[in-house]
N, C-alpha and C positions, 0 to 999 in steps of 0.2 A: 653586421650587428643584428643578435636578434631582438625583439622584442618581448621583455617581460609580461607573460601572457594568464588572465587568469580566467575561469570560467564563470559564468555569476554560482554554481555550487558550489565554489572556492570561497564565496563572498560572505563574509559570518553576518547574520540577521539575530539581532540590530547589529548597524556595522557601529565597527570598535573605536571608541575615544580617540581622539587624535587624528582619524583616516581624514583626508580631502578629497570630496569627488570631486573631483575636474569634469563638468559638461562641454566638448567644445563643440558642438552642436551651434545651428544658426539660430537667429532670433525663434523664429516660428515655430521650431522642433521645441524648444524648450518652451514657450508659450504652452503649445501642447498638453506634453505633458513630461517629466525630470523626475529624477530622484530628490526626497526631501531633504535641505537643505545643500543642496551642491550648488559650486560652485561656477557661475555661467560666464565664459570665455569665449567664445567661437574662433574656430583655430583661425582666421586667419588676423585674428586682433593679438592672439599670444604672445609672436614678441615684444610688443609694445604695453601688456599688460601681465608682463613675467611676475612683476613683484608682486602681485594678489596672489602666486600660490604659493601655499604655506611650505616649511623647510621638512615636516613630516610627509610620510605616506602619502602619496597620492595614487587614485585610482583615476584612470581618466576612460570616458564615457563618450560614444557617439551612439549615431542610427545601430548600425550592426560590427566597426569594429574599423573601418579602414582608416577615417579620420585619429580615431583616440590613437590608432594604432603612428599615424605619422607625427604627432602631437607627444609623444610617450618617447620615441626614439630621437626627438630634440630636445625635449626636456631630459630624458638620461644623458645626452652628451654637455647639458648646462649642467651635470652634480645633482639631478634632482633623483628622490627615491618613488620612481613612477613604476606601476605595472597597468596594462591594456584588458578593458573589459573585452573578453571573449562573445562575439555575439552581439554587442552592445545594449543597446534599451530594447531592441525587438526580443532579445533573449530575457532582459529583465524583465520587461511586460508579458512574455508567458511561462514563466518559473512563478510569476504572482508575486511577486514584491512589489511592496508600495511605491504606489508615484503618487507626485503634487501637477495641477497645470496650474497654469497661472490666469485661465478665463474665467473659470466657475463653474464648467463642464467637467465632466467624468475623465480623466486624464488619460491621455493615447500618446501612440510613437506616430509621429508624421515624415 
């Protein structure tokens, strides 16, 4: 099966009504620094915390793409309409799109 893959130049800025990012990233990466307002999962809480993600679009988001990318290909086999950041946050964070952390610090990929 492959996995629905998209590049962050794929990614429409501001992203589009309805979209869910999915971060499944660990506590600490998202501490860090995240996209604003997504959604923090870390894969390996997913199936136990399926019904947090929404029935639309999801983007799902790790470090550089392996995680979102195994997290994307079980969520497509549950019905869900998932595509895999290309690159992950290391690609987000130098294409210059916004991030939030959650310290108070200047927001980074860890």
């Amino acid at each position: 099966m492959s996995v629905p893959t998209v590049a962050v130049s794929g990614v429409p800025d501001p992203l589009p009504e309805g979209l869910t990012v999915l971060d499944v990233r660990e506590d600490f990466e998202w501490q860090a620094g995240h996209i604003d307002g997504a959604l923090h999962v870390p894969l390996g809480e997913l199936p136990d915390r399926l019904a947090e993600v929404g029935d639309g679009q999801t983007l799902v988001v790790c470090k550089v793409g392996g995680r979102s990318g195994q997290a994307v290909a079980w969520l497509a086999e549950q019905g869900y309409d998932v595509v895999n950041l290309d690159g992950g946050m290391l690609d987000w964070a130098a294409a210059g799109r916004p991030m939030v952390s959650e310290t108070g610090a200047a927001p980074t990929v860890a």
